[in-house]
C-alpha positions in Angstrom: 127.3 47.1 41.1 129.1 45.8 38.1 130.5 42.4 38.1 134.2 41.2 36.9 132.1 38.5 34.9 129.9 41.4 33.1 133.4 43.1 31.9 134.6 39.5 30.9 131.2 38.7 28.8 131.3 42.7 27.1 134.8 42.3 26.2 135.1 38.7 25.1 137.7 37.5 27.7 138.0 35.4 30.8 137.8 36.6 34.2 141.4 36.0 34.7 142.2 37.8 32.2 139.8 41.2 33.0 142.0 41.0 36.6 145.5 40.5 35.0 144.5 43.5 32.8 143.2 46.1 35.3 145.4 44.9 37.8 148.9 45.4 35.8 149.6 42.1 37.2 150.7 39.0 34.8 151.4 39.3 31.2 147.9 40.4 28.7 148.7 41.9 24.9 148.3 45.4 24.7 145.0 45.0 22.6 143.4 42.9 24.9 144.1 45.0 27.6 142.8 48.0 26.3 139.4 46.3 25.0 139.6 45.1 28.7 139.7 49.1 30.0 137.0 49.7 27.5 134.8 47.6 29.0 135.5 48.4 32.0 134.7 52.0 31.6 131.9 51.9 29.3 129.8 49.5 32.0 131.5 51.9 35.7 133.3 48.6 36.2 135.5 49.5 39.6 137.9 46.8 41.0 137.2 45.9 44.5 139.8 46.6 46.6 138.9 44.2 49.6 138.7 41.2 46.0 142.0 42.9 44.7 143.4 41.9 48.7 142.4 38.7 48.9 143.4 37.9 45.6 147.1 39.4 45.1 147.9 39.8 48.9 148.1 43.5 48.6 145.8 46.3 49.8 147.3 48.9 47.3 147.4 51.3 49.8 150.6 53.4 51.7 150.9 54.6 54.9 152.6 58.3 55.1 153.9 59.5 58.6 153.8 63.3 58.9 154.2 65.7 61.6 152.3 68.7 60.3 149.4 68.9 57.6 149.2 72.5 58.0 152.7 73.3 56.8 153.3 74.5 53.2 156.6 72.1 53.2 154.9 69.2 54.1 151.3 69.4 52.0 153.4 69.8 49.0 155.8 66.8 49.3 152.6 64.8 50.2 151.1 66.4 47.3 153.4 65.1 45.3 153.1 61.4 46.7 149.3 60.9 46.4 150.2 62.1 42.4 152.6 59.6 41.6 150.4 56.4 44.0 147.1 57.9 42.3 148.9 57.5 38.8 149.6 53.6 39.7 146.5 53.0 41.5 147.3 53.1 45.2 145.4 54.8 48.1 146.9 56.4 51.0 146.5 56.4 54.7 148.0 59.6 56.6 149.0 58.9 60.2 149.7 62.3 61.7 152.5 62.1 64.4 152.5 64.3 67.1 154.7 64.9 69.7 152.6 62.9 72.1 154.1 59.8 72.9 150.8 58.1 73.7 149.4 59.1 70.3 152.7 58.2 68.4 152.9 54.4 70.1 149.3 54.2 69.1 150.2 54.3 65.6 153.0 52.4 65.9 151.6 49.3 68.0 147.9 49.0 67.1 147.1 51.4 63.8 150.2 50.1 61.5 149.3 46.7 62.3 145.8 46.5 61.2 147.7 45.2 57.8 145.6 48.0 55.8 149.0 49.1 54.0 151.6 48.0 51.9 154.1 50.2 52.9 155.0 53.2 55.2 156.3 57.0 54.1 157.9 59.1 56.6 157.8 62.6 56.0 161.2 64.2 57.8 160.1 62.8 60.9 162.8 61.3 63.1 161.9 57.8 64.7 163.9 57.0 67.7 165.4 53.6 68.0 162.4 51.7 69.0 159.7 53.1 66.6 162.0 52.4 63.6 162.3 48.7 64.6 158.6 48.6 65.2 158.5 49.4 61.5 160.9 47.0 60.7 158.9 44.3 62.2 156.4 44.9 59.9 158.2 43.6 57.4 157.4 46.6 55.0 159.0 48.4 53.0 159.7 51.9 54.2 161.6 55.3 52.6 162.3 58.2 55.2 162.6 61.4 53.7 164.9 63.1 55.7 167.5 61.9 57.6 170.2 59.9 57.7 168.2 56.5 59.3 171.0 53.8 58.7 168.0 51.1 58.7 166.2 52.7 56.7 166.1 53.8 53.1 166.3 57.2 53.1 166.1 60.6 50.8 167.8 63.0 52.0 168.8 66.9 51.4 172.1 68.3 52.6 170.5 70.9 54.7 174.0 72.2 55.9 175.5 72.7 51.9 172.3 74.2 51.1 172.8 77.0 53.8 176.0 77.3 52.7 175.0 77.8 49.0 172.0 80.5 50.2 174.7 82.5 52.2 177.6 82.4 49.6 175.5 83.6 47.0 175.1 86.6 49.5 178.5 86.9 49.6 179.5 86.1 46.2 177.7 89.7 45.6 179.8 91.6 48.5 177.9 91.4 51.6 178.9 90.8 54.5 176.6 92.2 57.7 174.8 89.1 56.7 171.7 88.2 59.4 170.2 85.0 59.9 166.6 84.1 60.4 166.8 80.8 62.1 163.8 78.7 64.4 163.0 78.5 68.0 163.8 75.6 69.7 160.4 74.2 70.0 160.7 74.1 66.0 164.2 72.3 65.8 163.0 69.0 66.4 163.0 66.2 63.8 166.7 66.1 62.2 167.2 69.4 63.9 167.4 71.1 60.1 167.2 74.4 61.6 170.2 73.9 63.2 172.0 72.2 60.1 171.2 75.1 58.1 172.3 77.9 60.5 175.5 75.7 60.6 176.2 75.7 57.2 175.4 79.7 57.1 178.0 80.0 59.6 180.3 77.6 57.6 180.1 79.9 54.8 181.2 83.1 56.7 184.2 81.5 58.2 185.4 80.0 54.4 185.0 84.0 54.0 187.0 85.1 57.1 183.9 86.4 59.4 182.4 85.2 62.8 178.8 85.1 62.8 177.3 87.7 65.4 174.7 86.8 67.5 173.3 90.3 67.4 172.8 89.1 63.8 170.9 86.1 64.6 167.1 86.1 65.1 165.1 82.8 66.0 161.1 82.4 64.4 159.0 79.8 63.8 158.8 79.0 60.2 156.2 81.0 59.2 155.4 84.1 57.0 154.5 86.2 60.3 157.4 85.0 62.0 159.7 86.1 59.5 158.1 89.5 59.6 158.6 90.2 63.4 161.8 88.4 63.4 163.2 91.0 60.4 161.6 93.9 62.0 163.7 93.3 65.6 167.0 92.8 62.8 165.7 95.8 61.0 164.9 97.7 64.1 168.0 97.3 66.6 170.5 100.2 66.9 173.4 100.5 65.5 174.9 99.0 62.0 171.9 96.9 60.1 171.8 94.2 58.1 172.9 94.4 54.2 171.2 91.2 53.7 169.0 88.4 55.4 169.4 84.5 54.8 166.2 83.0 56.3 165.9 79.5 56.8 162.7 78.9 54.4 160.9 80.7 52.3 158.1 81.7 54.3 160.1 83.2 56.4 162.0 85.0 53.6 158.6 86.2 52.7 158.1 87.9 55.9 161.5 89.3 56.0 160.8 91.0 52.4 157.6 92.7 53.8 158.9 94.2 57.2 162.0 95.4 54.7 158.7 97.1 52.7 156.8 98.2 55.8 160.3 100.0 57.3 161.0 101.3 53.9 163.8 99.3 53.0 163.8 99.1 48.9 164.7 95.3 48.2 167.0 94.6 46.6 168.8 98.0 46.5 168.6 98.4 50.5 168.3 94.8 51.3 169.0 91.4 49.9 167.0 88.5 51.2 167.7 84.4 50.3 165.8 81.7 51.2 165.2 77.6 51.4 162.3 76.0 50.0 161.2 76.8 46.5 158.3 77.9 47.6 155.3 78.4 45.3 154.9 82.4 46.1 158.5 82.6 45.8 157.9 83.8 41.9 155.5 86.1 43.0 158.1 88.2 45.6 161.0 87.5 43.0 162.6 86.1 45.7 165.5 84.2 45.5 165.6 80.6 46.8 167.1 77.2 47.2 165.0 75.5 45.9 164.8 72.3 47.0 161.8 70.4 45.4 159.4 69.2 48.1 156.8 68.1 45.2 159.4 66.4 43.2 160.2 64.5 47.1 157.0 63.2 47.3 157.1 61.9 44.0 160.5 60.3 44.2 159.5 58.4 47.7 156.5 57.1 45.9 158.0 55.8 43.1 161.4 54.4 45.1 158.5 52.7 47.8 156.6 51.1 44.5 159.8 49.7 43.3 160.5 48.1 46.7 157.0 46.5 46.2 157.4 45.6 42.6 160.6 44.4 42.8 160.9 41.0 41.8 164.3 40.6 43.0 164.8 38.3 46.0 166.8 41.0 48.0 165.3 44.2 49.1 167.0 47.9 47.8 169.7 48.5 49.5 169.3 50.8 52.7 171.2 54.1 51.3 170.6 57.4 51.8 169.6 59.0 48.4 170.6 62.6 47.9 167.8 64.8 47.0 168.4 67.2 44.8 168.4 71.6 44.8 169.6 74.1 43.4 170.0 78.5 43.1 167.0 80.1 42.2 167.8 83.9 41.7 165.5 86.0 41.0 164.9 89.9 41.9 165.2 89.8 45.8 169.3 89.9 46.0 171.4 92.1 44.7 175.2 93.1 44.8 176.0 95.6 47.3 176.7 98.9 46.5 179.4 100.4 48.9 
């Protein structure tokens, strides 16, 4: 193993200043720090995180809480927050949090207070009362995405205007037997989003003069095959069909534009189908989508929960909600009806 003392000798320096350089900590000229870096890297000089602890009080490494690692929605925003803590040296630690309260007070009592992180990410996971002030007692800083927390800091999206924006661009083009792919109960948990959205798609058909139907409503589970049996039973039922299908994410959207496909529905002449997500097949099926930038999430959360930690201001950031941003992505899967 190469010694701090072997990168001092090779590039002239002390040892103070090889850790000030390659720990972005304390002031070191430009030059010297990148003789420092050369140095480092010519001789596979790695700093030791358990030295870099001791020495700065810091373990350069985040917690992120997430619900599901097996969900295209949440891989991607913690994609995106391993990029931006790779890109200022930090590690992470995921804590998956099930539904199981055992497991879940684990984590809380005994895994987040091992003192192996500087920080804590939650990804759209709601903490009740008592897990959120077992977070505040560690006396970390923590950004919730999702939400509203009012102790926490907290990104959020407006899951209820975003519906509203997916269905009245469906109306905007003349439809109105609008159907709505929604989620099962066991899936409206954390923030209940599925129920913000189908709220803001029945928001939208009021503002327009209708009443959603019920016989227009069918529940899934958030994934590509759910969509698909879900818009078959739409597609399938007697009587008037559909003109067009909201679904609440993309995957789901997916699935609705391939039952459309299988029935021989031509989309969008037949069929116009809107989703939520941005997802990254979305360009693929030319399917139209809020988009509402789950990599660019993880990346904001990382940067706002580094600023908390770099901050050299007294008092912490404010605990307010930021917005999160999305926006109308159209693209071949919607149409304007043709009566």
């Amino acid at each position: 193993m190469v010694s701090i003392d072997e990168v001092a000798r090779h590039a002239g320096v002390s040892t103070a200043t090889v850790s000030r350089a390659l720990s972005g900590r304390g002031h070191v000229s430009d030059a010297t720090k990148a003789r420092v870096e050369a140095a480092a890297k010519s001789l596979g000089y790695v700093v030791s995180a358990s030295a870099s602890s001791l020495a700065s009080g810091r373990t350069r490494n985040i917690g992120v809480l997430v619900p599901f690692l097996d969900r295209w929605f949440f891989s991607t925003v913690l994609s995106g927050i391993a990029s931006a803590l790779m890109r200022r040296g930090y590690d992470i630690t995921l804590y998956s949090l099930t539904a199981d309260r055992a497991e879940r007070r684990d984590v809380f009592d005994t895994f987040l207070r091992r003192q192996r992180v500087d920080g804590v990410i939650a990804i759209a996971i709601e903490l009740g009362e008592e897990e959120t002030g077992r977070l505040l007692e560690l006396d970390l800083p923590v950004i919730a995405i999702g939400g509203p927390n009012p102790r926490l800091t907290t990104l959020t999206v407006d899951d209820v205007a975003v519906a509203r924006l997916a269905t009245e661009h469906l109306l905007a083009l003349g439809h109105r037997e609008i159907a709505h792919i929604g989620a099962n109960p066991q899936f409206d948990i954390d923030f209940h989003i599925p129920t913000q959205r189908r709220q803001g798609f029945e928001q939208a058909l009021a503002d327009a003069g209708l009443t959603a139907r019920p016989a227009l409503y069918e529940p899934a589970d958030f994934t590509i095959e759910g969509g698909f049996r879900a818009a078959k039973q739409l597609l399938g039922k007697p009587g008037g069909r559909p003109t067009a299908i909201f679904a609440a994410s993309d995957e789901m959207a997916i699935g609705a534009l391939l039952a459309a496909r299988e029935l021989g529905y031509r989309v969008p002449e037949d069929l116009s189908v809107v989703g939520i997500d941005g997802h990254e097949l979305g360009d693929f099926f030319r399917l139209t989508t809020v988009d509402q930038f789950p990599l660019g999430q993880g990346e904001r959360a990382a940067d706002a929960i580094l600023a908390e930690l770099e901050s050299k201001d007294a008092a912490p950031l404010a605990h307010e909600p930021g917005e999160l941003p999305y926006e109308l992505i159209v693209r071949g899967s919607t149409a304007r009806l043709v009566s």
